[in-house]
N, C-alpha and C positions, 0 to 999 in steps of 0.2 A: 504494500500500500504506500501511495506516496504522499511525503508530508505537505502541511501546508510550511509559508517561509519561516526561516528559520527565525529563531530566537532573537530579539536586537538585545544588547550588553543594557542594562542597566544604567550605566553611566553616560551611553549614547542616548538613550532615552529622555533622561533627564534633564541632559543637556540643550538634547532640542526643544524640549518644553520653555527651557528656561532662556531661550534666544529672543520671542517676543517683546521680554521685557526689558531684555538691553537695548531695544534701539530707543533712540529721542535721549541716551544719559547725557550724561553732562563731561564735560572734560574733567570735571573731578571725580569721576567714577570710575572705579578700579580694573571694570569691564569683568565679563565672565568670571565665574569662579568654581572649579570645576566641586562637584558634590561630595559628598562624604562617601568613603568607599563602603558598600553594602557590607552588612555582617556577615561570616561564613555562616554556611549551615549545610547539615550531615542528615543522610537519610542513613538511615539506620532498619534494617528486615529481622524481623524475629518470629519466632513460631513457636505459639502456642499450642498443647494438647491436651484435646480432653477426652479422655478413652481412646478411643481408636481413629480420631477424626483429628487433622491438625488444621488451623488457621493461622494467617501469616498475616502482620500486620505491617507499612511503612512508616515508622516513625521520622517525621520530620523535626531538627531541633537545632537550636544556634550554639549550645554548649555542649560540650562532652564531658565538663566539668560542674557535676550537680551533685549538691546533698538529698536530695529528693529522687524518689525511681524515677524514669521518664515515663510517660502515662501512657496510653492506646487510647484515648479520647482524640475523634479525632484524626489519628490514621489510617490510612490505605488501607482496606483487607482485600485481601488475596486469599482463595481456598488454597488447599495445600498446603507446601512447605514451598517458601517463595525464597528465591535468591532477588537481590538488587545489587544493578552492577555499572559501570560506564567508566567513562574518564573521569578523575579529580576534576573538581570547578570547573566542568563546564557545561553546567547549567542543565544535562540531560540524563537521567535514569532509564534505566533498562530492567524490566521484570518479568520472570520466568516462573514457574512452577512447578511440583510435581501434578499437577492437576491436566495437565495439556502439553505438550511439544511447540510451544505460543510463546513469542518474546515480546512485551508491549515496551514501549515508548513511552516515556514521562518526560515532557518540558520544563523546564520552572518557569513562572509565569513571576511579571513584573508586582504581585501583590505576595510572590513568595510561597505560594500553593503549587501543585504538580496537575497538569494538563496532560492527558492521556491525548498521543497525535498522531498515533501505529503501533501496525502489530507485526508481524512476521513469522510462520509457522516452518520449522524442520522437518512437517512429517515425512516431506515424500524426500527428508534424507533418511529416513528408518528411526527416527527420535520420536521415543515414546512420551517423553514428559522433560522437563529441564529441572535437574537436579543435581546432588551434592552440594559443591564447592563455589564459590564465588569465582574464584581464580582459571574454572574451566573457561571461563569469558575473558580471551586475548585480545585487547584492541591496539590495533596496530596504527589506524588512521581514521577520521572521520568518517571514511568513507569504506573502512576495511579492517573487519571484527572474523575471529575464529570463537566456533563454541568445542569442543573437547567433548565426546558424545561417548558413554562406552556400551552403549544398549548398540547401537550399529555402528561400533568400532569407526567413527569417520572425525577427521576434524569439518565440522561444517563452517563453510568461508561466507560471510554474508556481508549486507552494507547497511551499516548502522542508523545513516542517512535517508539513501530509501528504502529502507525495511524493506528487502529483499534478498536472498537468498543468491550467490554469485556460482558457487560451487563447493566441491569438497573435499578431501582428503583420504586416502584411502587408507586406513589403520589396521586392516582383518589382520598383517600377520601379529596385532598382540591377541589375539582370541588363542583362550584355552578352552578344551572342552571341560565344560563340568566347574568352569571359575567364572566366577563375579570379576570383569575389567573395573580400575576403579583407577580414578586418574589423582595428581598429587593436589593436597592445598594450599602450597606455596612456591608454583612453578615459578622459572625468571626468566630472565632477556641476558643473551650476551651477541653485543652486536647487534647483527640484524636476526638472530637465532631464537626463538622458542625452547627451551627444554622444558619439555614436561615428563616429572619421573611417573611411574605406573607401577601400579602392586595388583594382588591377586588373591581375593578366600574365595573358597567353595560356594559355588549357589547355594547349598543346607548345611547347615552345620556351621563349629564354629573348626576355624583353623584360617591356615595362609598357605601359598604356594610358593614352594622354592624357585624363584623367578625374579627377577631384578630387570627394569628395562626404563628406557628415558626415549623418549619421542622427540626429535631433533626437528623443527620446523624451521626451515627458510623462508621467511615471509617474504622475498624477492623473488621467490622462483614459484610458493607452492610445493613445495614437497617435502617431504618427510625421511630423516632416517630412523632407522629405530635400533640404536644400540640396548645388548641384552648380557648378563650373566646372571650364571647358574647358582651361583655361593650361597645367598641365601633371600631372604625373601621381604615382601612387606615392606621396598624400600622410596618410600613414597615423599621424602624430606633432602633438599639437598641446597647448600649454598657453595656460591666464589668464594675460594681460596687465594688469598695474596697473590702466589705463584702462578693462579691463572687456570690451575685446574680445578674442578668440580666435586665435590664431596657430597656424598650421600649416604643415609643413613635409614634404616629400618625407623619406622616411625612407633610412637605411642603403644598401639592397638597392635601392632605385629609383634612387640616387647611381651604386653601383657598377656598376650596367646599363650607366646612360648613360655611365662612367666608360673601358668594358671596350668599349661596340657603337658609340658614339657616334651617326652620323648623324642619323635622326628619330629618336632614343628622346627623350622630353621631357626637356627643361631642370629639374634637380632647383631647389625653388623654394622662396619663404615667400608664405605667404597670408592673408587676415586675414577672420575671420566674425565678424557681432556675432548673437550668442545672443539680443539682444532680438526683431531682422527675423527672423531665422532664415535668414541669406542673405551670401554673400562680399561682401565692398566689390569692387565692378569698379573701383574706381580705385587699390589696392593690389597690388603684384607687386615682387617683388626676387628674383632670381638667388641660390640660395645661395653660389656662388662669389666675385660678388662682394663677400660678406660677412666674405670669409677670402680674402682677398688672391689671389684666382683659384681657390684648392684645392677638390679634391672634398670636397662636405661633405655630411652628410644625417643627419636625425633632430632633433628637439627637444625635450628631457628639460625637465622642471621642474625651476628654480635658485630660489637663493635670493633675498628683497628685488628683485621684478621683474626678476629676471632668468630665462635659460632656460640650456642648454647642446643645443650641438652636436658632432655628432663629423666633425672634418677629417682626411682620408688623409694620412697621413703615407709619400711615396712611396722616400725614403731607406731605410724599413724594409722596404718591399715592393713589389718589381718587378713591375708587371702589363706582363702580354703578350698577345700576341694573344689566345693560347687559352685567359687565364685568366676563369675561371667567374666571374660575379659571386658567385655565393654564396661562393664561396671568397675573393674579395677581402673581401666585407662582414663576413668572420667572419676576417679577419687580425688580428694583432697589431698593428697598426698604423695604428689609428684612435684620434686625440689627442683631449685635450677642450678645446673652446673657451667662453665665459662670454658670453653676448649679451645687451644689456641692451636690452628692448622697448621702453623710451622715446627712445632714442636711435639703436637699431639698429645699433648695433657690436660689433664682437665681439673677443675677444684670450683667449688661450690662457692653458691654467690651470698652474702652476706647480705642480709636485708631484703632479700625476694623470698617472700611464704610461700609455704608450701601447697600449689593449686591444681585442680584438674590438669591430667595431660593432656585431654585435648582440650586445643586451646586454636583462636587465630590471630594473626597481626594485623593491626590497624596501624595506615601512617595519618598522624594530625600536625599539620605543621612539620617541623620541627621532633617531634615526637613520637614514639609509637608504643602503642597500647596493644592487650593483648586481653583476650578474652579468659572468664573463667563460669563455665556451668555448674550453677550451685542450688542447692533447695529440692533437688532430686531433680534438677536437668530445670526447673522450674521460673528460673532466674538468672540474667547473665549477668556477671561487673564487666565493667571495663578497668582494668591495673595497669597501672605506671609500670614500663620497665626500660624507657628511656636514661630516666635518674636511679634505678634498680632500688625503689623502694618498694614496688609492688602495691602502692595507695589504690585504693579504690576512686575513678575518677567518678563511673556513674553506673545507674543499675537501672534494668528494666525486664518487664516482664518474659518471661519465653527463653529462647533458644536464638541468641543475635549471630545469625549464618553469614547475614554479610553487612558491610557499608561502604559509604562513599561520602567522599565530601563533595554536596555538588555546587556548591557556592563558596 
C-alpha cells in the first residue's frame, strides 16, 4: 500500500507557521527564531497475558526515567505478542505480531500521537505471523528493510516507504528437521554486513541442537552466507572484538538447558568468526564455565573498551532441581554480571550490577543503555542502568517490554 506524503520535521512546520508574523517587523526585530527542539519520546511494546491469550500494548512516553510504572491508558493494542521496531528518531514505527504475517506503519503526527498510514503483508513469502525479537527487523535505508523469518527460512527484503515487499533471501540451508530455526537478539553490522547468529531446540521438548551458524548478509548485493560449526550449540549472542574478529557465545536458555538436563545437551561455549573469510576459526573453543570459575554462564552482551559481558548463575539465589524448567531458571533473578575482556579472555564480576533475569535486552537512550529485567513472574519489566553499572531501576511497566524505539 502506498503512503500518503511523508512526515514534514516539526521544526519545519513551525517555522512556516511562524513566517507570517515576521513580515511588517521593525529593524529592531531580531527576525526569526528558530523553536524549541521537540522532546524525545520512546515507544515502548509490551505484552500482557492473561491465561492463554496475550495482548500487546504501545506505550508512548517522553521519559525512560520515572518513579511511577508507565500506564497502558491510552496505548496502542495490538492482539498478540506485538514487536515495535524502525529507525531511532525518525519519526516512524513499524508493528508486527504474532496474530498475522502484517507489518503496519505508525507516523508520529505533529500533536505527538501515532497515525497508522500502511501495512505490508509477508504471507506469500511463507511468514506465518511476525515474531520473537525486535532485532529480526534490519533496516538498512528508508527505502530498504530485511525481516529474518524462521517459519520459511527467508530473509524477506521489503520497502519500508512503500510498504511493499521487494524480494527475498533464500535461508533453507539452516532448516533442521525436527528443530525450531530461531534467529539471534542482538545481531550487528560490520560494514556493509548483517550477521545474524542462529540457534536451534526441538519442535517438542525441551533441549538445543549441537549446531552453531551466523547468517552473513551483504546488503549491497542481496545475498547471504551462512557460516556453520558443529562444537556446540545455542549460540545465539555475539559481539566485535578489538582485533576485528567476532565472538560468540551460547546464550542464557542454551546455558540453562544444559544446566537443568545435562548429559548430551552441548557444552555452553565461546567461539570466534572472522567476518573477512566468513567462517569460524576451527582452532578457537573455550568452555564458558571455564571462564567463570566453573559457573553456568551464557550470553555475551556488548561492554565497554573491548570488552563484553556475560551473565553467570548465581546458585545461592536459586535452587535448581530436577524438575526445574530451563526457561524458568534462565528468567530467574539470579543471573550476575560478569566483565570479559577479549584480548585476554578473562572475566571477573561487576560490582554494583544485581543480580537479574538472564534474559534480558539492550536498549540504547542517548548516551546510555539500558537493559531489560522480567520480574513479578514475567508480569512486569524494569528498565536498569548498566551504562554507569549501577543497575538502578530507571522505569517499570506492565507486561513483557519485547521491544522499543526512540522515535523522537
Amino acid at each position: 500500500m502506498k503512503l500518503a506524503a511523508p512526515l514534514r520535521s516539526l521544526r519545519f512546520i513551525a517555522t512556516a507557521l511562524a513566517l507570517p508574523l515576521m513580515a511588517g517587523c521593525g529593524e529592531d526585530d531580531p527576525g526569526p527564531v528558530d523553536p524549541p527542539p521537540a522532546t524525545a519520546l520512546y515507544a515502548i511494546t509490551t505484552r500482557v497475558s492473561t491465561g492463554d491469550a496475550t495482548q500487546s500494548y504501545v506505550i508512548l512516553t517522553d521519559t525512560v526515567d520515572s518513579s511511577e510504572a508507565l500506564k497502558l491508558d491510552g496505548a496502542i493494542e495490538i492482539p498478540g505478542g506485538a514487536l515495535g521496531v524502525g529507525v531511532a528518531k525518525s519519526g516512524a514505527l513499524f508493528v508486527g505480531s504474532t496474530s498475522a504475517p502484517t507489518v503496519t506503519r505508525y507516523n508520529l503526527t505533529t500533536k505527538g500521537s501515532l497515525e497508522k498510514v500502511g501495512t505490508v503483508s509477508f504471507q506469500n513469502q511463507g511468514a506465518s505471523s511476525i515474531g520473537e525479537y525486535q532485532h529480526q527487523f534490519q533496516f538498512v535505508s528508508e527505502t530498504k528493510a530485511y525481516y529474518f523469518d524462521g517459519t520459511s527460512a527467508k530473509a524477506v527484503i521489503w520497502n519500508p516507504t512503500d510498504m511493499t515487499v521487494t524480494g527475498s533471501i533464500d535461508l533453507s540451508g539452516l532448516v533442521i528437521q525436527g528443530a525450531r530455526l530461531t534467529f539471534a537478539t542482538l545481531p550487528f553490522r560490520v560494514g556493509d554486513l548483517i550477521l545474524m547468529p542462529v540457534g536451534w531446540r526441538p519442535s517438542a521438548g525441551i533441549g538445543i541442537t549441537k549446531q552453531a551458524a551466523v547468517v552473513i548478509v551483504d546488503t549491497k548485493t542481496d545475498t547471504a552466507t551462512i557460516a556453520k560449526d558443529d562444537r556446540c550449540g545455542y549460540v545465539r549472542d555475539g559481539v566485535l572484538g578489538p582485533d576485528g574478529q567476532v565472538y560468540l557465545a551460547t546464550e542464557v536458555y542454551g546455558s540453562a538447558v544444559r544446566r537443568v538436563a545435562g548429559g548430551d545437551t552441548p557444552v555452553p561455549c565461546l567461539l570466534r568468526l572472522n567476518p573477512q573469510t566468513r567462517a569460524f576459526d576451527s582452532s578457537f573453543f573455550r568452555e564458558l564455565s571455564a571462564l567463570v570459575n566453573g559457573g553456568t554462564a551464557g550470553s555475551l552482551l556488548p561492554g565497554p573498551q573491548g570488552t563484553a559481558y556475560l551473565r553467570v548463575l548465581d546458585e545461592s539465589q536459586f535452587e535448581v532441581k530436577q524438575d526445574t524448567h530451563p526457561r524458568v531458571l534462565a528468567s530467574a533473578s539470579a543471573w550476575k554480571w560478569w566483565q570479559l575482556r577479549l584480548d585476554t579472555l578473562t572475566a571477573t564480576p561487576v560490582d554494583g550490577l544485581p543480580s537479574t533475569s538472564g534474559s534480558s535486552f539492550l536498549f540504547e537512550v542517548g548516551n546510555r543503555t539500558l537493559f531489560t529485567e522480567f520480574t513479578n513472574g514475567s508480569s512486569t519489566t524494569n528498565l536498569r542502568e548498566l551504562t554507569d553499572r549501577s543497575g538502578k531501576v530507571t522505569a517499570s511497566m506492565p507486561g513483557m517490554a519485547f521491544s522499543y524505539l526512540q522515535v523522537r
